[in-house]
Every structure is written in structure tokens, then in C-alpha cells.
C-alpha positions in Angstrom: -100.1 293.6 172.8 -103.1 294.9 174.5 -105.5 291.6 175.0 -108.5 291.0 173.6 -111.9 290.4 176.2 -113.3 287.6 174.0 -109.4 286.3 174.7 -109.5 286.1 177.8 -112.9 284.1 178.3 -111.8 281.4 180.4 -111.0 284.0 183.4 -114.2 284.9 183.7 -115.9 281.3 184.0 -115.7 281.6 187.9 -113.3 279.2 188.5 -110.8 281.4 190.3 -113.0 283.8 191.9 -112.1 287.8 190.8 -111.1 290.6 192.8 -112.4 293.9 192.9 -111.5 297.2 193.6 -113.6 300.3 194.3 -114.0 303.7 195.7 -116.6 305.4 198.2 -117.4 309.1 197.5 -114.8 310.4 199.8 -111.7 307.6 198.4 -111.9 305.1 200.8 -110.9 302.0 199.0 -112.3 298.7 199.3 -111.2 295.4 197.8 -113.5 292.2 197.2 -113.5 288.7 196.0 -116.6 288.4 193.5 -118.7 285.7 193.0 -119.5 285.3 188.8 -118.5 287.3 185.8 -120.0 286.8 182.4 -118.8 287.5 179.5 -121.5 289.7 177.2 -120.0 291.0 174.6 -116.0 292.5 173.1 -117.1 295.6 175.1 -118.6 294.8 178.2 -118.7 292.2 181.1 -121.8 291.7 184.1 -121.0 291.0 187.6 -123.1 289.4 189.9 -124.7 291.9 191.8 -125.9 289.6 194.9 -125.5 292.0 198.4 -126.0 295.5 199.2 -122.7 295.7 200.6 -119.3 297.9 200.3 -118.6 297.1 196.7 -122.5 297.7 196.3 -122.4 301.0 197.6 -119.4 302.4 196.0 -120.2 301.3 192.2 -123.7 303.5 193.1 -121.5 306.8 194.4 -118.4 306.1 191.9 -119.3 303.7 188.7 -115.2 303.2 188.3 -113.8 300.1 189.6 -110.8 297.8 189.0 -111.2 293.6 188.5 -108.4 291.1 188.6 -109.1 288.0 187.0 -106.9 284.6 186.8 -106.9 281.9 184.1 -107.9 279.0 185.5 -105.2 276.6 184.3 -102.1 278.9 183.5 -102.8 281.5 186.5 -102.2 284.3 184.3 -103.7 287.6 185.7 -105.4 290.5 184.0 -106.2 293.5 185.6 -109.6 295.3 183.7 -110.5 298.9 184.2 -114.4 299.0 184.5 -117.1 301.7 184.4 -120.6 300.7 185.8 -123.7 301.4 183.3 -126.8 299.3 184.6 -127.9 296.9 186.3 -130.4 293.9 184.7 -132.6 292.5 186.7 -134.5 290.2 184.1 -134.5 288.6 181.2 -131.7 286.2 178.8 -128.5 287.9 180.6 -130.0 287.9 184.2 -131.2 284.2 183.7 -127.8 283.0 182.3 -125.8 284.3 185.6 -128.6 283.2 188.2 -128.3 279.5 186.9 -124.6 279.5 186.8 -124.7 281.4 189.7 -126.7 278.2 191.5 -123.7 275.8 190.1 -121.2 277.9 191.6 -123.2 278.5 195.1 -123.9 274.5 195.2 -120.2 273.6 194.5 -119.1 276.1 197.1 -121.7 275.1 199.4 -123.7 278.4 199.5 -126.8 277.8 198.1 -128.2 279.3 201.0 -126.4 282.4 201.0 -125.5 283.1 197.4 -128.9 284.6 195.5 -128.8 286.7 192.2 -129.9 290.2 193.0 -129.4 291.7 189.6 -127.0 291.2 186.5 -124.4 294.8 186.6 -123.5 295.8 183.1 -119.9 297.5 183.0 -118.1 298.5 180.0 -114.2 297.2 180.0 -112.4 300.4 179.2 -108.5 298.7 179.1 -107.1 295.1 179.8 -103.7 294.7 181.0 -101.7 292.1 181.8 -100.2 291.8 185.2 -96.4 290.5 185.2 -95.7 287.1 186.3 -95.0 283.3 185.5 -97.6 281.2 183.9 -98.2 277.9 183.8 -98.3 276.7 180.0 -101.8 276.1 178.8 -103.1 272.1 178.7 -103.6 270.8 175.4 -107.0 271.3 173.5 -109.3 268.6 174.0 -110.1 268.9 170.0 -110.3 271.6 167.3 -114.1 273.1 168.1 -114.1 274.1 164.1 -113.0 271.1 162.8 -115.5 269.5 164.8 -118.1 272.0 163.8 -117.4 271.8 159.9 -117.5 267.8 160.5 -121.2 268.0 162.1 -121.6 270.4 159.8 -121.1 268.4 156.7 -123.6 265.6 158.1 -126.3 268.1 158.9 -125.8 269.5 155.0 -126.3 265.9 153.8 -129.2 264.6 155.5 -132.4 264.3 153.1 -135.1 262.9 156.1 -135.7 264.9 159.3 -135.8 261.4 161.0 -131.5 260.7 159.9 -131.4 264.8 160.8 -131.6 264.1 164.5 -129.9 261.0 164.6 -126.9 262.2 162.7 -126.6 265.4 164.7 -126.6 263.4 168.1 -123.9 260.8 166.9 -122.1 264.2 165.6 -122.0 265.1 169.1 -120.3 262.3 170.3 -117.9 261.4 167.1 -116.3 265.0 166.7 -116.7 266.6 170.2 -116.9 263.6 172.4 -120.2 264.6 174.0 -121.8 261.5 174.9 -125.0 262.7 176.8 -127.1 264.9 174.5 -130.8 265.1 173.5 -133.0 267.1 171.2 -136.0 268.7 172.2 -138.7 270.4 170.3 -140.9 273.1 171.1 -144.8 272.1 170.7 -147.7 273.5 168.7 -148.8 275.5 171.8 -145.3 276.7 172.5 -145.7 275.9 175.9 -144.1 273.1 176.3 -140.9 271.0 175.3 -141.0 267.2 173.9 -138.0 264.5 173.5 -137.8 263.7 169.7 -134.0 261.8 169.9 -131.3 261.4 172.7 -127.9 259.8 172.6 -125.9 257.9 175.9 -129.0 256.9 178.4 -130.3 254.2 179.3 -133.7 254.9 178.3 -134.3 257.2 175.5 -137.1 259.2 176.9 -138.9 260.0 173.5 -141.6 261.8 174.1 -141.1 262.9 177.6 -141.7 266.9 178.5 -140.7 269.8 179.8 -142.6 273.0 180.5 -141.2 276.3 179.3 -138.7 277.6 182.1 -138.4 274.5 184.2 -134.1 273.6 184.8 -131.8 274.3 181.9 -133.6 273.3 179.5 -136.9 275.4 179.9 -135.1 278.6 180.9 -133.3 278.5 177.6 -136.4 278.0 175.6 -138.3 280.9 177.5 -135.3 283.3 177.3 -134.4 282.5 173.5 -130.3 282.0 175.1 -127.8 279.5 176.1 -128.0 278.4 179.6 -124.4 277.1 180.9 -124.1 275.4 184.0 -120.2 273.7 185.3 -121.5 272.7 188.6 -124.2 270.3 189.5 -126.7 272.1 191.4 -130.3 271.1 193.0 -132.3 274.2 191.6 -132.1 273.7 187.9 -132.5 270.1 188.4 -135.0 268.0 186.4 -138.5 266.1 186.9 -136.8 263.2 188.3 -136.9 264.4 191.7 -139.7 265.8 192.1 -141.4 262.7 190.5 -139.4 260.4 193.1 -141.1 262.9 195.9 -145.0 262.7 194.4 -144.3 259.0 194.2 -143.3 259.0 197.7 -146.2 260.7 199.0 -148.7 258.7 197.0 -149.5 261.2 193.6 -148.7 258.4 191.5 -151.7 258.1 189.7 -151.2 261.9 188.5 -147.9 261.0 187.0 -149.3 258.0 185.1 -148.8 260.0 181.5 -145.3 260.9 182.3 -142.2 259.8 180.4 -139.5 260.2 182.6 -137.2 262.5 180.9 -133.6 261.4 179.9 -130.5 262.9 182.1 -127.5 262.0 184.2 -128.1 261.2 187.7 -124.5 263.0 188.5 -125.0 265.5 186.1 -122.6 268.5 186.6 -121.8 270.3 183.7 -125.1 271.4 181.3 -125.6 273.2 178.8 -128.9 274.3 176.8 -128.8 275.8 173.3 -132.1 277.1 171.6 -132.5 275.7 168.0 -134.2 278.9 166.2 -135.0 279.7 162.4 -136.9 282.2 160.8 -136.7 284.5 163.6 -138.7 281.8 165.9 -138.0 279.1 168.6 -138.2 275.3 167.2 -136.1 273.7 170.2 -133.4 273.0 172.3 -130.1 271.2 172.4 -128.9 269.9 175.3 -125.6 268.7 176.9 -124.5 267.6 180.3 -121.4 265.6 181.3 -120.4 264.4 184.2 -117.5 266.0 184.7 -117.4 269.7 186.3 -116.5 272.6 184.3 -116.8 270.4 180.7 -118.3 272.8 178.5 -116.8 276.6 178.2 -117.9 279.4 176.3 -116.0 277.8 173.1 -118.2 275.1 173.5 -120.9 276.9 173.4 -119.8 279.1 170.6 -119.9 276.0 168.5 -123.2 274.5 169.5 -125.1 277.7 169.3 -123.7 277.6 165.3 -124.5 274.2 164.9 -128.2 274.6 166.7 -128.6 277.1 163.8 -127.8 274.7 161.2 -130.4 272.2 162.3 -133.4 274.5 163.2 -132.3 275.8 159.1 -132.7 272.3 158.5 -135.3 271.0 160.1 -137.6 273.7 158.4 -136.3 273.1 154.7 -136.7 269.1 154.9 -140.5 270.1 156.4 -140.8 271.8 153.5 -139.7 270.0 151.6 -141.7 267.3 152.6 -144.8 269.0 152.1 -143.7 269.6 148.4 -143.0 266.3 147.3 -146.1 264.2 149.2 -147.2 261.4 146.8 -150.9 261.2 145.9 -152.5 257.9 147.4 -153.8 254.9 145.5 -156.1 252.4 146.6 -154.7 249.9 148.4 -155.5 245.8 148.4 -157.4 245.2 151.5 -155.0 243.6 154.6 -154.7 240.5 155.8 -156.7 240.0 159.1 -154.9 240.0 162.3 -154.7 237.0 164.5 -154.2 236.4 168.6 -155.8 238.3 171.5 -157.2 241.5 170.9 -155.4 244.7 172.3 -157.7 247.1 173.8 -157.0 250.6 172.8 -157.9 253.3 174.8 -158.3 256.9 174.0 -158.7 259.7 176.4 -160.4 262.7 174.9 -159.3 265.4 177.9 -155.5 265.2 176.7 -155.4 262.7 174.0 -153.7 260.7 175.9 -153.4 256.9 174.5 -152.8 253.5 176.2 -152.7 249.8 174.2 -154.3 248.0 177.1 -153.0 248.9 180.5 -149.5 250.3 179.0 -149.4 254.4 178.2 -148.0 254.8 175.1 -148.3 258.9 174.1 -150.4 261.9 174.3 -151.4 265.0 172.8 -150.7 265.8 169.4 -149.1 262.3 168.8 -152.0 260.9 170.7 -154.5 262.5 168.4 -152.5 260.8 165.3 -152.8 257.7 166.5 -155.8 257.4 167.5 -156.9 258.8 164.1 -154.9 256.3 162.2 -156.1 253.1 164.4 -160.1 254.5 164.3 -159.7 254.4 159.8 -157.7 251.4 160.3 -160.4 249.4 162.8 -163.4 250.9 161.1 -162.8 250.9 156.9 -159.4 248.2 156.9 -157.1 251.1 155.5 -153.7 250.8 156.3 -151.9 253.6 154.0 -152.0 257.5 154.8 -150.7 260.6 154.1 -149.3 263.5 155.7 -151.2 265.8 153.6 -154.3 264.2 155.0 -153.1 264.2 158.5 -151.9 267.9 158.3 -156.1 268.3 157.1 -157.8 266.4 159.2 -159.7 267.9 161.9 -160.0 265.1 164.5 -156.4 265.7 165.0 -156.8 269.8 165.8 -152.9 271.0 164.5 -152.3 273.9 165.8 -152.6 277.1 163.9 -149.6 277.9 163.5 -148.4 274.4 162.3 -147.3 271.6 164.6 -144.4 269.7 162.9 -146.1 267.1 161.6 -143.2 265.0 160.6 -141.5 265.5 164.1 -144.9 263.9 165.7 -144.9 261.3 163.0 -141.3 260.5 164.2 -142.0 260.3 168.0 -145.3 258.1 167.5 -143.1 255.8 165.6 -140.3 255.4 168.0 -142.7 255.5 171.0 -144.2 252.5 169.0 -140.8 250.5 168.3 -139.5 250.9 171.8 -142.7 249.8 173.7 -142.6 247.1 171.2 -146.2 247.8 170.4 -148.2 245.3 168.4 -149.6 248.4 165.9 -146.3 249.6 163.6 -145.8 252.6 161.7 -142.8 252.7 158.9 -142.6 255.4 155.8 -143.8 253.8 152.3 -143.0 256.9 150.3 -142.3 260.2 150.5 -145.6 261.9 153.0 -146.5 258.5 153.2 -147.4 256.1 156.3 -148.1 252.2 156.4 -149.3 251.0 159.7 -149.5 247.3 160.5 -151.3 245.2 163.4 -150.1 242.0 164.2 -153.3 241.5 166.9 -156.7 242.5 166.5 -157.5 246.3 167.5 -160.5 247.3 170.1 -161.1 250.9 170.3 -162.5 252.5 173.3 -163.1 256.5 173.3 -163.2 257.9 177.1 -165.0 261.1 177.8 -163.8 263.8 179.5 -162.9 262.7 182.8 -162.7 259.0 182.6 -160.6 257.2 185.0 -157.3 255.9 183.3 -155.5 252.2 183.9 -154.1 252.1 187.6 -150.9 250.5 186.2 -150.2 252.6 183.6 -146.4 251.4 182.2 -144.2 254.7 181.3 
């Protein structure tokens, strides 16, 4: 039987590098080894399109060409009959092969030669296979679709976007024994990206930030596609570094509202999957491992469905939510607070928040908070609502709504894991009780105002 493209996957993941085959105008053959091949769709492959060279020149004067490709672990060989059509030089393709591209050129130790040129579209016209012993394949790591339905089924049962993330993360680990994961959602601004859960670090990293096309991560929100890496590479690593270098030349003091984001220090294999729904971006899921090569395009096959399943989710339980808000009743005035009084400070230029000389959140989150604490300090209430919050203008949601909930749920981890003496817990459904155990002092700083020196992330 004639083979399948999408069957034959694994050959092109750059593991065993291809060879190629091509004509000048007058004949003259030429045969190359090529760097990447990427799978697009049952129809057509893209090929790395990195030096004007030989191959370059031929495709340009005669668009047919002939690839051999190997699996990587049974060394079975198919040869694919190719006719150029384009060549890509932006966009979700392009920006798929230039970051695997950098894995490959790091493992290989060619960053400084290998550079993506342009993404070249051919259409596979025949796939044969070529005759020859084969190693049989290793057994599957797990069934991806059992694991899948598994998630699945959690996802389906969860009734509080809080348990959503939560149960999707120890999905992750449970059925496909990913044990480095985190969730990111897209802000009001859709600018930037911000840490709502995570799953196997040593510090969470709630509420730290990425910008939109910084690493893995931010490319695959920008470009609305799955970003794959199976090779640790320097160029599409994260913030740490380059925080570790403006520490080291003294910029500390700009750095003072950064949460160090979550992620393996030997990080090798990523992967980044946009969570969309409704036709629009919410966030990303992420995966890395250790281990080179972990994720393949079955992988991501399954965590693009699943990332469609919890952005689905995550937009019926906000609506959900909205719907079934409890009106509030009046509340007996709380008990006093006793012990030293915290000193909470508000910056106005980024709402950035700190409970004495320890940073606790910003932005969106910060304007919440400091919202909630100014009605707490100044008339003694102590329950709220989200239908409130969503209308209250000293918090400035975005016009096209913030996720309320989502910020609700990173103040209150930000709170529990800084073991802050100011608590927020749900008493209801849209409803928020927050707690002081020590007496509050506000302080609002204009725009401008020097923040804490030692500022605790």
C-alpha cells in the first residue's frame, strides 16, 4: 500500500536529517542533506529554506525534486516526489520551523550558521517506500486518545474555573506523564501573557508574565499556532536569563515587580499550544521536559484538542458565573484586627501593590486589591461581589472584558503563597470574603513614586 504523509510523521521531525535530490536547468543533478522538514498538511510538506545554494538554485529553475526521509527509531526510508509552490517567509508556518529550526542548530552546534531564510511549500505528489530491513517500532509510551478522553472527562466535569486549571494540569501528569506544565492566560490588553496555575516547579510563578512573542510561549500566542521545540536551545529561552544578566549589571531595582516565571533550568523539549474559543486567543499551554525529542506531532495533536476543550470551558463557567451571582446582604460588622499594622502600598502608574516591603501583584489584580482593601479600611465591609467588581470603575476592566474570575483566582493564590495577612476565599457563588488578621494602612503613591528597595518577588 501506498503510505499515508500524516503516517509517516515521525520522519520528518529532523531527527535523521533528509536527503534531497534536484536538477539544474540543463540536468545536472545535485544531492543534499537538509536541515528541517515540517509537516503542514496530507498534501504538502516545507523545507527549510536557509542558503542560496545548489539545492536553492535548482528548485528556482526546476520546482521538481526528490526527498529521502528515515524513521527515527525503525530506519525505514521513504522516498517523496516533490513539486516546489512558494516560499513563506512570515507568519504561524515560518515561526514554527525557525524555533525548531534553533533546537536543531543548538543540538548540532550551529547556531551560528544555521538561520531560517524562508519556509518552502512543496506539494508531495507520491510516497514510496524504499526496500530494506527495519528495526521494529518501540512500544508506545501510552494511548494519546485514551489519555485525551481521560483529561477529557475531568475538563467536562469541572463546575469552578479555579478546579478547571487545576484538574487539567494534574491531567497532564496522570494520563500523559507530563510533569512540567503551566497555564497561561492572555490579558485584557492582549499584550501580554500571565501565570494562572503550573504543575512540577519549585515555585509556582502565579502571576508572573510574558510579553506576546518572547520564547515559545509568546510566539505561539502572537501566531495563534503550536510552537514545538525537541532541543534545548538559547534563543527561545525565557526571562530567567536575561533577569540573571540585569541583576548582574545592577537593573535590579527595574525588575522589582517581576515574578520569575516557572520553567526547567535543562529544559529541552517545549511545546506551546494556544487555548482559543470563539474565534479568539484566551491562552496558552505549555510543556517542556527534560528529555530531548519528548513531545512529537501526536503529542501535539492531542494537546491542541484538549487546549480547545478548556478555552470552551473556561468561557462557559465565566458565563456561567456571571448568570448565577448572588445579590448581597448586609453583613454584621467584623471583628477588629489585632498586632502590628501592615502598610499597604499602592502604585497608581501600574497598579502595582506591596504589603510593606514585599510585592505582591500588579495590574489588573493590583487594581482589585487595592479596591477591596480601600472599602475594607474605610467603611469595615468585608463581603463583595463580582458583579460589583466587573462595574466598578477604580478597577478600569478592559473593554473587551478582562476575566474577572481568572484575576480573582491569581490574587487569591498570590495571597496564599506569600502567606499574606489579608485573605480572600469564595462565600457563594460571585461572591468574595476577605479577612485581615493585622490592621491595614493604606498608602496611594502618585505617578512616579519610588517603590521599596527590597521588594520580595
Amino acid at each position: 500500500m501506498t503510505p499515508r504523509l500524516d503516517a509517516i510523521r515521525e520522519c520528518l521531525e529532523g531527527a535523521v536529517p533528509g536527503i534531497m535530490a534536484t536538477c539544474a536547468a540543463d540536468g545536472t543533478p545535485n544531492v543534499a542533506y537538509l536541515s528541517q522538514t515540517e509537516y503542514v498538511d496530507g498534501q504538502h510538506i516545507a523545507l527549510s529554506y536557509q542558503f542560496f545554494n545548489t539545492t536553492r538554485r535548482n528548485i528556482l529553475a526546476n520546482p521538481e525534486a526528490r526527498l529521502i526521509v528515515t524513521h527515527p527509531h525503525t530506519g525505514e526510508r521513504f522516498r517523496l516526489r516533490l513539486r516546489y509552490l512558494r516560499t513563506e517567509t512570515a507568519g504561524p508556518l515560518f515561526e514554527r520551523m525557525k524555533a525548531k529550526l534553533a533546537g536543531i542548530a543548538s543540538h548540532t552546534g550551529m547556531s551560528g550558521v544555521f538561520r531560517l531564510l524562508g519556509s518552502d511549500i512543496y506539494r508531495v505528489s507520491a510516497i514510496e517506500r524504499i526496500p530494506g530491513a527495519a528495526l521494529a517500532p518501540p512500544p508506545p509510551r501510552a494511548s494519546l486518545l485514551a489519555a485525551l478522553r481521560a483529561v477529557s472527562a475531568r475538563i467536562a466535569g469541572c463546575r469552578e474555573l479555579d478546579l478547571l486549571f487545576s484538574d487539567t494540569l494534574d491531567g497532564l501528569e496522570a494520563q500523559f506523564d507530563i510533569r512540567h506544565a503551566m497555564v497561561l492566560l492572555l490579558d485584557g490588553a492582549g499584550t501580554r501573557l500571565y501565570t494562572i496555575a503550573s504543575r512540577g516547579y519549585e515555585a509556582s510563578g502565579v502571576g508572573s508574565e510574558i510579553p506576546l512573542g518572547q520564547g515559545v510561549i509568546g510566539v505561539a500566542a502572537r501566531e495563534g499556532t503550536p510552537i514545538r521545540i525537541g532541543y534545548a536551545t538559547l534563543e527561545y529561552a525565557y526571562g530567567r536569563a536575561i533577569r540573571a544578566a540585569a541583576e548582574a549589571n545592577g537593573l535590579a531595582a527595574a525588575l522589582e515587580t517581576e515574578i520569575p516565571l516557572p520553567g526547567l533550568a535543562d529544559s529541552a523539549s517545549q511545546l506551546a499550544v494556544p487555548i482559543r474559543a470563539a474565534g479568539r486567543l484566551l491562552g496558552v499551554l505549555y510543556v517542556e521536559s527534560p528529555h530531548n525529542l519528548r513531545f512529537g506531532y501526536d503529542d501535539e495533536d492531542a494537546l491542541v484538542a484538549l487546549a480547545g476543550q478548556l478555552g470552551a470551558t473556561m468561557l462557559s463557567l465565566q458565563q456561567a458565573s456571571e448568570l448565577q451571582e448572588e445579590v448581597l446582604v448586609p453583613e454584621p460588622p467584623p471583628q477588629p484586627s489585632e498586632g502590628r499594622p501592615v502598610l499597604v502600598r499602592h502604585y497608581a502608574e501600574d497598579d502595582s501593590v506591596f504589603l510593606d516591603d514585599d510585592y505582591l501583584i500588579k495590574g489588573v489584580a493590583g487594581s482589585i486589591f487595592w479596591a477591596l482593601v480601600r472599602d475594607h479600611v474605610e467603611s469595615g465591609r468585608s463581603t463583595f461581589s463580582n458583579r460589583e467588581l466587573r462595574l466598578d470603575p477604580r478597577i478600569r476592566l478592559p473593554d473587551l472584558s478582562d476575566n474577572l474570575e481568572a484575576r480573582l483566582i491569581l490574587l487569591r493564590r498570590r495571597l496564599n503563597e506569600r502567606q499574606a495577612c489579608v485573605r480572600l476565599e469564595k462565600a457563594g457563588r460571585g461572591r468574595l470574603l476577605l479577612t485581615a488578621s493585622r490592621p491595614l494602612t493604606l498608602v496611594e503613591v502618585g505617578q512616579g513614586g519610588a517603590r521599596p528597595d527590597s521588594a520580595c518577588c
